[in-house]
C-alpha positions in Angstrom: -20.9 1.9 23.1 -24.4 2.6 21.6 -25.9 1.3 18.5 -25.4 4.7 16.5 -21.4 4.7 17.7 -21.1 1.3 16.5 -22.8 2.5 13.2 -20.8 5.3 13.1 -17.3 3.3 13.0 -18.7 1.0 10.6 -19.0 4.1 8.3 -15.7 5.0 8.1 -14.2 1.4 7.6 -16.9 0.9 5.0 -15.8 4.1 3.6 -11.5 3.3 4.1 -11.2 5.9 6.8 -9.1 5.3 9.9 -9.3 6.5 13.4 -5.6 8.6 12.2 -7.8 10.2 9.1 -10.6 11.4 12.1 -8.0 12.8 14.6 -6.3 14.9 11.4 -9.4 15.6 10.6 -10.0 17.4 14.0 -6.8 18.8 14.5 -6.3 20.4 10.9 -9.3 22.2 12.4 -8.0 23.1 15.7 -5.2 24.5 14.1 -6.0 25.9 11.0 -5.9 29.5 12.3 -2.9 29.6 14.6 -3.7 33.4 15.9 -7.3 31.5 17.0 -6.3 30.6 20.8 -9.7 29.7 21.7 -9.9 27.3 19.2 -6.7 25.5 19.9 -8.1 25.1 23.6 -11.7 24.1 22.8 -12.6 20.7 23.8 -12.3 17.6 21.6 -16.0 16.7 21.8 -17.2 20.5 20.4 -14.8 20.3 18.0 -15.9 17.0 16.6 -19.2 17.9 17.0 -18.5 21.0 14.5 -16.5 18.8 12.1 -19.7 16.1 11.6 -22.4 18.5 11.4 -20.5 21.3 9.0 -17.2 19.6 7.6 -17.0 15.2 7.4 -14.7 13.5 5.4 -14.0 15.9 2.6 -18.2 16.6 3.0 -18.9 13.2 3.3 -20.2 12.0 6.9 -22.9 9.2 8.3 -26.6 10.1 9.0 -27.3 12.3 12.1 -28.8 9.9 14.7 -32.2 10.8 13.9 -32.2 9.7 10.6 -30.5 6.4 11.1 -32.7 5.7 13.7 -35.3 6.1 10.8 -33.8 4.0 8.5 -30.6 1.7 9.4 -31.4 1.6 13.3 -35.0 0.5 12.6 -33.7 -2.4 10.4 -31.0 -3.2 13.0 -33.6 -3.0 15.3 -36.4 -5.4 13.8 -36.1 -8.5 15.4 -35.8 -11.2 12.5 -38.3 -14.2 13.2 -37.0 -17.0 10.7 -37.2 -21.2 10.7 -33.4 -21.0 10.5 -33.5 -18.4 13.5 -35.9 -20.7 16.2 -34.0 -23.7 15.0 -30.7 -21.9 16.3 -32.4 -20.6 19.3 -33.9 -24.4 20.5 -30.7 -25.5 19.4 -29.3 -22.6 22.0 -31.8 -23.4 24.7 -33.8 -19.6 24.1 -29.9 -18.3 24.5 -30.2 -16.7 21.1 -32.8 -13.4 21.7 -31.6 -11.8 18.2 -30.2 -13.1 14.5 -30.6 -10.1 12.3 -30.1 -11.4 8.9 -30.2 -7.5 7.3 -26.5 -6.2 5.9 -26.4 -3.0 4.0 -24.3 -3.6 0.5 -23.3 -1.6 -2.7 -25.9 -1.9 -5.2 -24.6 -1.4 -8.8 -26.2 -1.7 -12.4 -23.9 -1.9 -15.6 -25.2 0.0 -18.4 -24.2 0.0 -22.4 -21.0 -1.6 -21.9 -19.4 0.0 -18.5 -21.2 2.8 -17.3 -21.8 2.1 -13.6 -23.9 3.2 -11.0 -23.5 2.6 -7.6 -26.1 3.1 -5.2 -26.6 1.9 -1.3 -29.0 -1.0 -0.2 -29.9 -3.9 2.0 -29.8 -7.4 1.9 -31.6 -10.1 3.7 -28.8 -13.1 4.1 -31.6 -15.3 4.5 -33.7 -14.9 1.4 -31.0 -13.0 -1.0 -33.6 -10.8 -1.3 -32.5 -7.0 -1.8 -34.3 -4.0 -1.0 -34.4 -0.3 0.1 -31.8 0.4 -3.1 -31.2 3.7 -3.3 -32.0 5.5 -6.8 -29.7 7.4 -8.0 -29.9 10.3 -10.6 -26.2 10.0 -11.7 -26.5 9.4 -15.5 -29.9 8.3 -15.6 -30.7 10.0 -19.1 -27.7 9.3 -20.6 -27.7 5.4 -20.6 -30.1 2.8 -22.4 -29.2 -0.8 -22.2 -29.1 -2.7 -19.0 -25.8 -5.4 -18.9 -25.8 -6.9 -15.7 -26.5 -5.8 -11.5 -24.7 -6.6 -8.8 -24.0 -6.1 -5.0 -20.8 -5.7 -3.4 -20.8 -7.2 0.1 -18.1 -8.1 2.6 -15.4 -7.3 0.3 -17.0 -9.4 -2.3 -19.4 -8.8 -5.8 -22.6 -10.9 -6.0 -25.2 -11.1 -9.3 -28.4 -9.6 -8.4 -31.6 -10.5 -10.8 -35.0 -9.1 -10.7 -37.1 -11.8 -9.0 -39.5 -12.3 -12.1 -36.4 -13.3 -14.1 -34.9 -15.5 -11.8 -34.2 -19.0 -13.2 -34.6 -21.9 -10.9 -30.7 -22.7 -11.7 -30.1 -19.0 -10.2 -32.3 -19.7 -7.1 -30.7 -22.7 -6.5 -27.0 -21.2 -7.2 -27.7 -18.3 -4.6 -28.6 -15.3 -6.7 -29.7 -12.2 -5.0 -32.5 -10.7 -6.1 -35.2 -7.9 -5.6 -38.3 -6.8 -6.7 
């Protein structure tokens, strides 16, 4: 299984879609027109490769290789150099080639009382720093006062702080940050 594949079936569980939501997927499309006999017998792989580049999941699919490759494969790809990394690797004997301390996350801000905004981004685990968030013009002229930011990560909801206004107590607490 390549890279992109992998990233591909991390899509869908990071979006709550099942192997059983792909395969309707494909076969609501073999088998939308019934009078279509070519269609019912045209191979699985042509069909899917229809379904990601014109349909997705209700128009919602991953990036075409190229673009990940671009983006989310060259962070996956970046080897991460780190104290904590060459202490594991001595530790390891030079076992350990690769730590890539990069996750992507849910950035959201909180504006005048509830009005969130989602947006994607990445996060270095070993500096809590986050970066490459995604802007977003959902609402942008419509809200004034900043309440709070956070990620969401691994099923869970971290405070995020710009770095200039993060408090030694934050630092030492774990706070994620950016710039």
């Amino acid at each position: 299984m390549t890279k992109y594949q992998k990233y591909q079936l991390q899509w869908m569980i990071d979006h709550d879609y099942s192997l059983d939501n792909l395969m309707s997927e494909l076969s609501r499309m073999q088998y939308e027109d019934p009078e279509d006999n070519f269609r019912k017998s045209e191979p699985v792989y042509e069909l899917f490769d229809e379904w990601q580049t014109d349909v997705g999941f209700g128009s919602e699919i991953w990036a075409c290789e190229e673009e990940w490759k671009e983006c989310e494969g060259r962070i996956e790809n970046e080897p991460a150099v780190t104290d904590q990394n060459e202490k594991l690797s001595s530790v390891w004997g030079g076992v350990l080639t690769k730590v890539t301390p990069y996750k992507k996350a849910q950035f959201t801000s909180v504006w005048d009382g509830g009005v969130e905004i989602a947006t994607g981004c990445t996060v270095d685990l070993s500096t809590h720093r986050v970066f490459d968030i995604e802007m977003s013009a959902d609402a942008a002229d419509e809200v004034n006062i900043l309440d709070r930011e956070y990620i969401f990560m691994d099923g869970k909801t971290y405070p995020v702080v710009r770095k200039d206004e993060l408090t030694p107590e934050q630092e030492a607490a774990g706070f994620f940050w950016y710039e």
